[in-house]
Biopython code that builds the backbone (N, CA, C, O; Angstrom):
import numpy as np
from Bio.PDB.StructureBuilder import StructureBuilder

atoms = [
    (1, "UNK", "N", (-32.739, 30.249, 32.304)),
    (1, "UNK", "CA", (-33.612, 31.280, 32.813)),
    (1, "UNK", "C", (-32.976, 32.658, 32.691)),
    (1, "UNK", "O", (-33.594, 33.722, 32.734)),
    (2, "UNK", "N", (-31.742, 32.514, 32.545)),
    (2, "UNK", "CA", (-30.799, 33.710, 32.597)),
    (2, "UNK", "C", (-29.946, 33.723, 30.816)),
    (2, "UNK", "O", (-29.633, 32.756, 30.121)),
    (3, "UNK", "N", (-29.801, 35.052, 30.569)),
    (3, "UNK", "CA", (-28.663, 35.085, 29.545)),
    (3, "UNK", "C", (-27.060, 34.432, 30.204)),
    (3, "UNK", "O", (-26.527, 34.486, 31.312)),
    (4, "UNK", "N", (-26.797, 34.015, 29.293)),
    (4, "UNK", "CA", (-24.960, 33.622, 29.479)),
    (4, "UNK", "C", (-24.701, 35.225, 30.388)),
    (4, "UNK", "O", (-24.647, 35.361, 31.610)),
    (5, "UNK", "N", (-24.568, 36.354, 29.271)),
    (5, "UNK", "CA", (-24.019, 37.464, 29.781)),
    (5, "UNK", "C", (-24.311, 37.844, 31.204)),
    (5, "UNK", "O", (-23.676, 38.721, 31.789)),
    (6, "UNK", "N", (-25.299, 37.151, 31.749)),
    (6, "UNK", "CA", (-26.141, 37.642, 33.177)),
    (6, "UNK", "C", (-25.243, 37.143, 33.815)),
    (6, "UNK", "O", (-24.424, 37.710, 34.537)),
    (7, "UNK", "N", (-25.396, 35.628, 33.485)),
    (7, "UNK", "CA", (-24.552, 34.296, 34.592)),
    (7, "UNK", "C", (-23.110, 34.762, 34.181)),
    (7, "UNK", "O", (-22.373, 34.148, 34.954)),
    (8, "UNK", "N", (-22.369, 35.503, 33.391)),
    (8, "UNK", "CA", (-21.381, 35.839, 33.374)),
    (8, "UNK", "C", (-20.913, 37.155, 34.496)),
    (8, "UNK", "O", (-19.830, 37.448, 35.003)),
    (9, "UNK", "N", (-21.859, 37.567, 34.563)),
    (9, "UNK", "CA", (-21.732, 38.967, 35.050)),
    (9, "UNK", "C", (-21.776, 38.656, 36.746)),
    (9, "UNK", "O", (-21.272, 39.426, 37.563)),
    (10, "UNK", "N", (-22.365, 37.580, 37.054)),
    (10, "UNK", "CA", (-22.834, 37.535, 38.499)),
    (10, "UNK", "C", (-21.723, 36.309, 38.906)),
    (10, "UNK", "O", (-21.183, 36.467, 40.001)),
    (11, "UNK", "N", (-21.297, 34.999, 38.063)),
    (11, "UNK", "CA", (-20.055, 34.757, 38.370)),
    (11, "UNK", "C", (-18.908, 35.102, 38.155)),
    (11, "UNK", "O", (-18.104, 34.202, 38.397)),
    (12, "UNK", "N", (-18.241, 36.514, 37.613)),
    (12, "UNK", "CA", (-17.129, 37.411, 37.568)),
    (12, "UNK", "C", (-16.826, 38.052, 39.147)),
    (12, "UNK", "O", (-17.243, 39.126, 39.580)),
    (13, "UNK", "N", (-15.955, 37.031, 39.869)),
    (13, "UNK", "CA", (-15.776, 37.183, 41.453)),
    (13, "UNK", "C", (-14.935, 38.790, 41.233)),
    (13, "UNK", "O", (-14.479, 39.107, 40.135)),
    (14, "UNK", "N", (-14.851, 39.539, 42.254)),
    (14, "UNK", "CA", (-14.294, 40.912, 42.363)),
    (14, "UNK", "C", (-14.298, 40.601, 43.833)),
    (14, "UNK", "O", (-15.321, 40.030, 44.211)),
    (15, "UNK", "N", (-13.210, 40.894, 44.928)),
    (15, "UNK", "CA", (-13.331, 40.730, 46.359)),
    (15, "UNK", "C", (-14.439, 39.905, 46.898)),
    (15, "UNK", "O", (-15.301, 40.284, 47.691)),
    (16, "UNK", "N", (-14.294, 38.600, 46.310)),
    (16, "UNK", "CA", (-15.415, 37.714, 47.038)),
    (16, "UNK", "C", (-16.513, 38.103, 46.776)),
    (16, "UNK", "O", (-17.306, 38.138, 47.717)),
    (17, "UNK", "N", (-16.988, 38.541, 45.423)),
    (17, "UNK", "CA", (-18.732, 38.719, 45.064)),
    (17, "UNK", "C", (-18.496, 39.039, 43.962)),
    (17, "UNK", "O", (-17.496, 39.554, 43.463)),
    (18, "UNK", "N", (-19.887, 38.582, 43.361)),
    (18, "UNK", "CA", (-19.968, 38.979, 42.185)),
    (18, "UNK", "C", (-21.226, 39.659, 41.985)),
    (18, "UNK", "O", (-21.799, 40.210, 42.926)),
    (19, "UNK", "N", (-21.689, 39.650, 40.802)),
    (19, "UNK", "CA", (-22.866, 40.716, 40.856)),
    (19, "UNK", "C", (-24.208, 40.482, 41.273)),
    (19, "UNK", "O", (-25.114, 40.516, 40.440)),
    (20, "UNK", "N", (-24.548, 40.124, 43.108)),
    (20, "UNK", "CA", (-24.887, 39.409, 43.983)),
    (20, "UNK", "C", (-25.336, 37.900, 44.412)),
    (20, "UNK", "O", (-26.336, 37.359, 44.882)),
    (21, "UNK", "N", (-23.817, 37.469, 43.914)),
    (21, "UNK", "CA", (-23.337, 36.233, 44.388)),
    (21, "UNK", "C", (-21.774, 35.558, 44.484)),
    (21, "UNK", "O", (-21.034, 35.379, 43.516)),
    (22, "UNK", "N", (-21.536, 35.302, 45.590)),
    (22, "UNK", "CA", (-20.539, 34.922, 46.547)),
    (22, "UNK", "C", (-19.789, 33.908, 46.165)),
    (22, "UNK", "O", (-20.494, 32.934, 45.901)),
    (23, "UNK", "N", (-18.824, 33.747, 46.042)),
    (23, "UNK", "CA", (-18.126, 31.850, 45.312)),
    (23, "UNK", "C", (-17.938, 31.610, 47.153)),
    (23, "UNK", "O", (-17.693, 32.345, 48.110)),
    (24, "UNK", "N", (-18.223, 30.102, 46.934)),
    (24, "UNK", "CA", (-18.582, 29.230, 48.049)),
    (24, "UNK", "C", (-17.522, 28.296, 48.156)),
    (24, "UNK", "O", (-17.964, 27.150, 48.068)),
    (25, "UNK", "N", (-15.857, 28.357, 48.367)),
    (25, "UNK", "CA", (-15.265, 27.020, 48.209)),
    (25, "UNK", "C", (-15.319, 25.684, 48.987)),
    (25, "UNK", "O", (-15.002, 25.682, 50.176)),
    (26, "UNK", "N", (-15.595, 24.880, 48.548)),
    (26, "UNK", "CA", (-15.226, 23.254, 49.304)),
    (26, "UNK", "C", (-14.598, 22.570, 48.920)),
    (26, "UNK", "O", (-14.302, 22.678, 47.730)),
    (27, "UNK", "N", (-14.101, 21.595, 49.630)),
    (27, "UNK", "CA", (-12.889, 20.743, 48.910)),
    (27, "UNK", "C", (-13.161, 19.730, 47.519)),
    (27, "UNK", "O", (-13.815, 18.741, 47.188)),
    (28, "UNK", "N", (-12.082, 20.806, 46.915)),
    (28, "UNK", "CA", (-12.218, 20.304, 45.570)),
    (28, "UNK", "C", (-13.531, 20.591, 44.316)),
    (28, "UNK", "O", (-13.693, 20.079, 43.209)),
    (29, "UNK", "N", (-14.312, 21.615, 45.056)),
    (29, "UNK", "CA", (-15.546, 21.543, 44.477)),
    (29, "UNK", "C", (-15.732, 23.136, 44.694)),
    (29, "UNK", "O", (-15.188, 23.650, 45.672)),
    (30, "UNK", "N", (-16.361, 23.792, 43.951)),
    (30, "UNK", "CA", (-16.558, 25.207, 43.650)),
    (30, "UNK", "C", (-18.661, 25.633, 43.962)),
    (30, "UNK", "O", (-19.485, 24.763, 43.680)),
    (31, "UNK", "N", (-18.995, 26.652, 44.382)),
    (31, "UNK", "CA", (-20.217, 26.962, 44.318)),
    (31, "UNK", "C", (-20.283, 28.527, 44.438)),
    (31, "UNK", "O", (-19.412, 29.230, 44.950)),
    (32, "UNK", "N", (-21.481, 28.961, 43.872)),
    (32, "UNK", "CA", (-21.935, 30.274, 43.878)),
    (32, "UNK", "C", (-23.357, 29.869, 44.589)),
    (32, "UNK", "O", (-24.072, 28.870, 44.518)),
    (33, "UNK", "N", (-23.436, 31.133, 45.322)),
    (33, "UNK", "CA", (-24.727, 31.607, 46.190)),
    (33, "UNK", "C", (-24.633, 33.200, 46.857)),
    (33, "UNK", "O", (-24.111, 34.274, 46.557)),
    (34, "UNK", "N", (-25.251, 32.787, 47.657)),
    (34, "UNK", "CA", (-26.068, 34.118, 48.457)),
    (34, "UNK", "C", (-26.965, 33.549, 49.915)),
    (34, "UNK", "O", (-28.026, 32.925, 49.928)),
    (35, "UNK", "N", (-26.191, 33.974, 50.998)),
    (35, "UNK", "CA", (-26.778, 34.207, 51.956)),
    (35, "UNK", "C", (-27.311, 34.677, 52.899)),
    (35, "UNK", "O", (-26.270, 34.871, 53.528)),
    (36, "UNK", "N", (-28.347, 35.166, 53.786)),
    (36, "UNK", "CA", (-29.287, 35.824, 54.195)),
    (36, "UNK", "C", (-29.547, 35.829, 55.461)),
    (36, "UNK", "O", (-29.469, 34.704, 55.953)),
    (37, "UNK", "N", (-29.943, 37.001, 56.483)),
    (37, "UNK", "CA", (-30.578, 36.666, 57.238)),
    (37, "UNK", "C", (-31.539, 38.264, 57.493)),
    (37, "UNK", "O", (-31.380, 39.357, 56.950)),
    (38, "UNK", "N", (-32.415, 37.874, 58.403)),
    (38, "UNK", "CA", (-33.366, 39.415, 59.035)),
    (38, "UNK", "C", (-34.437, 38.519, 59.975)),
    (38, "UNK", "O", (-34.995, 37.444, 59.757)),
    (39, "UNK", "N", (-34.467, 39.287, 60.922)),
    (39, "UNK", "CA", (-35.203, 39.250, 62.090)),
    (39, "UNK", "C", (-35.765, 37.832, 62.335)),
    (39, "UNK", "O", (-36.922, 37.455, 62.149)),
    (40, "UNK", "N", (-34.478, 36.969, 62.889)),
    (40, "UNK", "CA", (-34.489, 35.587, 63.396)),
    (40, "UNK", "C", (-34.391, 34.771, 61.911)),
    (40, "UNK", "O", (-33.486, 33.946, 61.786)),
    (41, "UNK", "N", (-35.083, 34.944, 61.084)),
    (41, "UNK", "CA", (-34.992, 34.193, 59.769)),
    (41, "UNK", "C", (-33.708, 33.747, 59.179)),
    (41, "UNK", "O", (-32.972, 34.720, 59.345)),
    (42, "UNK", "N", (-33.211, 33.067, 58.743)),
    (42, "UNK", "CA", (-32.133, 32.687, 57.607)),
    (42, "UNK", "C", (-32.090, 31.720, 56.766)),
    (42, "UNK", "O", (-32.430, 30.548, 56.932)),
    (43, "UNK", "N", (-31.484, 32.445, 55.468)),
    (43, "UNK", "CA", (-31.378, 31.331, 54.509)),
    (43, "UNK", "C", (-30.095, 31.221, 53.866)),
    (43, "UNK", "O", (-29.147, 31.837, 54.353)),
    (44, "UNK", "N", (-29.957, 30.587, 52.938)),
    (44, "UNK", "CA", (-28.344, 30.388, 52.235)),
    (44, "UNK", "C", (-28.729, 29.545, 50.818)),
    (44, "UNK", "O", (-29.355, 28.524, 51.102)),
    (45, "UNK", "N", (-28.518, 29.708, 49.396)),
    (45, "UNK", "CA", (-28.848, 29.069, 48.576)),
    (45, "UNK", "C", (-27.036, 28.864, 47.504)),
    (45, "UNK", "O", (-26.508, 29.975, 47.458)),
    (46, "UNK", "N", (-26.465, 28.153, 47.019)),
    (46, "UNK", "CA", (-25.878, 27.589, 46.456)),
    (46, "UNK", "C", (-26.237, 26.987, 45.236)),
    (46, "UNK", "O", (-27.308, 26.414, 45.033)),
    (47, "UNK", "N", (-25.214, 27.145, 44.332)),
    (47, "UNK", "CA", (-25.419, 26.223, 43.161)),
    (47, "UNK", "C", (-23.932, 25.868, 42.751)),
    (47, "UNK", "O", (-23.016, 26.687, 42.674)),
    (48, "UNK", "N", (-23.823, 24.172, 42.440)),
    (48, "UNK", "CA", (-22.774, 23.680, 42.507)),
    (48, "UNK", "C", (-22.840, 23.475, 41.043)),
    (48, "UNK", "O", (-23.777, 22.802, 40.614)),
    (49, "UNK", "N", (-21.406, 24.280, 39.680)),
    (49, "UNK", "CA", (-22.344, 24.309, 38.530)),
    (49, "UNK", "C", (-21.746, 23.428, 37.965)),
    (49, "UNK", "O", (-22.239, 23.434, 36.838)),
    (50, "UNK", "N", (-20.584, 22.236, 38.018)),
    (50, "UNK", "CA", (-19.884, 21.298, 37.446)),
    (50, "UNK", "C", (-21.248, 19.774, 37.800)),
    (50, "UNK", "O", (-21.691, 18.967, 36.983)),
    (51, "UNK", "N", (-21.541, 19.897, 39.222)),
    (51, "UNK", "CA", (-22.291, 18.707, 39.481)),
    (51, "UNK", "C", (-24.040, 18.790, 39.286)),
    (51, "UNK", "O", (-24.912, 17.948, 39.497)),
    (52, "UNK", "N", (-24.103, 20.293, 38.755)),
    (52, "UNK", "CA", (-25.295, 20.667, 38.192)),
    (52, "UNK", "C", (-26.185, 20.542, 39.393)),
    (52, "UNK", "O", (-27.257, 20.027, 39.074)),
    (53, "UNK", "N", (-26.080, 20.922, 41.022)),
    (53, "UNK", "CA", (-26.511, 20.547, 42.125)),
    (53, "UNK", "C", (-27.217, 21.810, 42.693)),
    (53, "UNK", "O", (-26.361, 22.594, 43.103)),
    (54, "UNK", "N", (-28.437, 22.264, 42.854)),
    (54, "UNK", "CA", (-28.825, 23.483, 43.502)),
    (54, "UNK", "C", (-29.032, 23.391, 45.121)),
    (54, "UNK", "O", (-30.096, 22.797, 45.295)),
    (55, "UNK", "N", (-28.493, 23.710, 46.268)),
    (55, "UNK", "CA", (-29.105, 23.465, 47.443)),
    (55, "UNK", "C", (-29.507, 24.503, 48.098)),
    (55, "UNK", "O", (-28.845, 25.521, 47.898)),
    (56, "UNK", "N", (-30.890, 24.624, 49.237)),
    (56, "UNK", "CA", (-31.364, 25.690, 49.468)),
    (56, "UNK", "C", (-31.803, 25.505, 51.366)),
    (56, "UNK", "O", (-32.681, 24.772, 51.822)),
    (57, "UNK", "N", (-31.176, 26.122, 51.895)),
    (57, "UNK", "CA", (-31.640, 26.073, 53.298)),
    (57, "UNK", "C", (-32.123, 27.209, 53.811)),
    (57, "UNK", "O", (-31.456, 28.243, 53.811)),
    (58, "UNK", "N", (-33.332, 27.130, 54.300)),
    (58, "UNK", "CA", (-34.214, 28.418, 55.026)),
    (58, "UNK", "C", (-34.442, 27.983, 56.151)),
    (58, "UNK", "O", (-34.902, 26.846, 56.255)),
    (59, "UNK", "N", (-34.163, 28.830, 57.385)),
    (59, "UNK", "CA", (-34.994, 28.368, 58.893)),
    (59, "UNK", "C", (-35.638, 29.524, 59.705)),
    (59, "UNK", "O", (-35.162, 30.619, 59.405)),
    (60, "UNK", "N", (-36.438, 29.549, 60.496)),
    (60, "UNK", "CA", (-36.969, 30.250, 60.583)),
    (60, "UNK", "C", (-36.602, 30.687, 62.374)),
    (60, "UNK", "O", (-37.122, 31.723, 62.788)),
    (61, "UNK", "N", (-35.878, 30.013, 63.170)),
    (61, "UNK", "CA", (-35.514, 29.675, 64.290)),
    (61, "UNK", "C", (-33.793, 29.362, 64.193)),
    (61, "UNK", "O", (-33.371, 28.753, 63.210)),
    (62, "UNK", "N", (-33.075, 29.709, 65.014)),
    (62, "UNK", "CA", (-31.530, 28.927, 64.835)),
    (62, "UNK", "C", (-30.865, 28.353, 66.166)),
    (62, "UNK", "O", (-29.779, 28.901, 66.356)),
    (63, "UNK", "N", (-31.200, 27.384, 67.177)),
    (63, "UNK", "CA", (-30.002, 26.820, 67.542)),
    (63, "UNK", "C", (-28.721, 26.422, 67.529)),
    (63, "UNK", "O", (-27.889, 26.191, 68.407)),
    (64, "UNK", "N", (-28.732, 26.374, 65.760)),
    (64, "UNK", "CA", (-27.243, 26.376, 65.557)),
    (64, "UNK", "C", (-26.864, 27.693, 64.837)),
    (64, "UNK", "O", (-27.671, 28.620, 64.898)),
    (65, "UNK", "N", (-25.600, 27.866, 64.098)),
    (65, "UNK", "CA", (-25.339, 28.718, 62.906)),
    (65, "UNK", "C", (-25.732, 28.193, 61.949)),
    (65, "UNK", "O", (-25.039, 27.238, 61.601)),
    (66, "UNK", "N", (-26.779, 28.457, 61.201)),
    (66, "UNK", "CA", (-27.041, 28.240, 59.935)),
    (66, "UNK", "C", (-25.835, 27.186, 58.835)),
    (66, "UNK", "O", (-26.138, 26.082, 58.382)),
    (67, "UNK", "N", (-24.378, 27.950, 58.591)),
    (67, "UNK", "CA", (-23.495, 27.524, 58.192)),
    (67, "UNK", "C", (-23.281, 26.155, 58.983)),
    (67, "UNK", "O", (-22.750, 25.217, 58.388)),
    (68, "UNK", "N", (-23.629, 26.038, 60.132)),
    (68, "UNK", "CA", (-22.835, 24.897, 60.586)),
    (68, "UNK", "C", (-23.689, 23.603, 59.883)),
    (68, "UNK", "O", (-23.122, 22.841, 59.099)),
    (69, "UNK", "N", (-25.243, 23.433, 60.288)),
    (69, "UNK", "CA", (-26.173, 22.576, 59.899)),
    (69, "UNK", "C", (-26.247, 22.586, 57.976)),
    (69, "UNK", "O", (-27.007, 21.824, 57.379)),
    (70, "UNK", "N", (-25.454, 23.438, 57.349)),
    (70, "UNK", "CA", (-25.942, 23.168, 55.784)),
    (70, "UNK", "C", (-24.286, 22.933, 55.317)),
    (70, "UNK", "O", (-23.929, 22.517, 54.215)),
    (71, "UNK", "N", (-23.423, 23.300, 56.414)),
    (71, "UNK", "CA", (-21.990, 22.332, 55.583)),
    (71, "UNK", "C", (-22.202, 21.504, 55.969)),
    (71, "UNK", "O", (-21.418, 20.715, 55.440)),
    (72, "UNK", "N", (-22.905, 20.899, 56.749)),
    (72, "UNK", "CA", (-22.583, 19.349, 57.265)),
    (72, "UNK", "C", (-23.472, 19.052, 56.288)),
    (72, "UNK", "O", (-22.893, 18.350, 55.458)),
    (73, "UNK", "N", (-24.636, 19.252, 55.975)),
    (73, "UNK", "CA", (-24.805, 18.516, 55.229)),
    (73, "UNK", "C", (-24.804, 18.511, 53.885)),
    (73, "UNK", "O", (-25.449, 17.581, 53.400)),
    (74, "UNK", "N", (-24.157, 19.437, 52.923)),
    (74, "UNK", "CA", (-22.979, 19.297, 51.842)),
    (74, "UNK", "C", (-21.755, 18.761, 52.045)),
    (74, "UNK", "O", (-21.144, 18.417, 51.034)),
    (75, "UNK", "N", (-21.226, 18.597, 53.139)),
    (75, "UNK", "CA", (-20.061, 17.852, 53.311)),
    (75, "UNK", "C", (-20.516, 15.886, 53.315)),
    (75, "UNK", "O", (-19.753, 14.951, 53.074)),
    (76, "UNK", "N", (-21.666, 15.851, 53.598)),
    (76, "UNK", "CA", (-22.705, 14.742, 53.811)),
    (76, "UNK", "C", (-22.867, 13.843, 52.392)),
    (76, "UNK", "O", (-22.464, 12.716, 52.103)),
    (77, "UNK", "N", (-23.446, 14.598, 51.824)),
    (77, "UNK", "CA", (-24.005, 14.700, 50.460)),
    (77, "UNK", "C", (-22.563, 14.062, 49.247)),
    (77, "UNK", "O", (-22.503, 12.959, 48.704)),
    (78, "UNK", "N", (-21.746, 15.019, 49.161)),
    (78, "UNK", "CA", (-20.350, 14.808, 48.533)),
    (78, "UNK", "C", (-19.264, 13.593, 49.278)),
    (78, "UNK", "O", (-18.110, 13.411, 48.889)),
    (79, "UNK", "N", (-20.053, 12.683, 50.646)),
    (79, "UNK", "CA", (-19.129, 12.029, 51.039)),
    (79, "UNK", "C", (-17.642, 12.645, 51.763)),
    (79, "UNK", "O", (-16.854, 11.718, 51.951)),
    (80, "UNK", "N", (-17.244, 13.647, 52.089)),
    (80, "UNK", "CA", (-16.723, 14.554, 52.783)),
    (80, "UNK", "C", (-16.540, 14.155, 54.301)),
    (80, "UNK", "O", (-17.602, 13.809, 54.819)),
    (81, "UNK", "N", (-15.777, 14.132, 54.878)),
    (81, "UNK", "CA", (-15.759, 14.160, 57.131)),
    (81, "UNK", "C", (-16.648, 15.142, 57.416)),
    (81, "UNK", "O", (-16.487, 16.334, 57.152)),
    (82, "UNK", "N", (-17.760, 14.562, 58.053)),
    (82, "UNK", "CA", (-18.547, 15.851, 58.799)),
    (82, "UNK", "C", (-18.685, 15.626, 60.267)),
    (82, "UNK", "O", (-17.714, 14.973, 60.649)),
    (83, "UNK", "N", (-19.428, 15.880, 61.154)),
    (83, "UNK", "CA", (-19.503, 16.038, 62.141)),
    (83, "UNK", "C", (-21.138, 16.291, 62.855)),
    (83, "UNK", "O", (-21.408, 17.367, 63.387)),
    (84, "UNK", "N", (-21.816, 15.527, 62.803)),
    (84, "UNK", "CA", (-23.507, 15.922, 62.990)),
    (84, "UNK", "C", (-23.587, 16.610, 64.367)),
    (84, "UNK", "O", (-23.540, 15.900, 65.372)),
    (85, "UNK", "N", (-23.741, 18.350, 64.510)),
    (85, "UNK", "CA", (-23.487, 18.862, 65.328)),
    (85, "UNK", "C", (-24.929, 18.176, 67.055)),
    (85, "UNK", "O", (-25.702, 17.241, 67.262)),
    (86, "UNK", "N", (-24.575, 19.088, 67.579)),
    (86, "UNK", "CA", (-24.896, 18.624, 69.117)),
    (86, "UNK", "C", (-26.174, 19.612, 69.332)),
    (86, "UNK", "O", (-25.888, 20.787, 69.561)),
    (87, "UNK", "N", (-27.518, 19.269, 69.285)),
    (87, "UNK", "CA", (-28.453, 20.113, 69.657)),
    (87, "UNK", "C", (-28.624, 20.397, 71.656)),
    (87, "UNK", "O", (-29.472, 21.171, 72.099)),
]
sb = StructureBuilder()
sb.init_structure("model")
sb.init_model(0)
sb.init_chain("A")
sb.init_seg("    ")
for serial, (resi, resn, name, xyz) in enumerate(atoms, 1):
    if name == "N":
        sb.init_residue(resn, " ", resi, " ")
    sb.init_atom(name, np.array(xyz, "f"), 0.0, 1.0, " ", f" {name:<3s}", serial, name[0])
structure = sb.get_structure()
């Protein structure tokens, strides 16, 4: 959907970003994304580009941190120790 040169340009990390998108580390495993929030809303999208894996979490409400409910379940997913947090 993109030129090489694009996806080059936006995964070329400079202080933790690239040309608006973030490298995401997990163990042993690498991702680029971008995450979000505005007025109660949040989202977070990832792409894992060795396991060819896109994941996308939007909520519209948060009891938890966002981060907490979408590593667990990438840590889930990859077989990883997680922890299914406490509502």
């Amino acid at each position: 959907m993109i030129s090489d040169k694009s996806r080059n340009a936006m995964t070329d990390i400079m202080d933790g970003w690239g040309m608006g998108l973030s490298q995401f580390p997990f163990p042993n495993k690498l991702a680029y994304g971008h995450p979000g929030s505005i007025d109660g809303f949040s989202s977070i999208a990832v792409y894992f580009p060795e396991e060819r894996l896109g994941v996308t979490y939007i909520t519209n409400a948060e009891d938890l941190p966002l981060r907490n409910i979408f590593f667990m379940a990438i840590n889930a997913y990859f077989d990883d120790t997680f922890e299914i947090p406490k509502f």
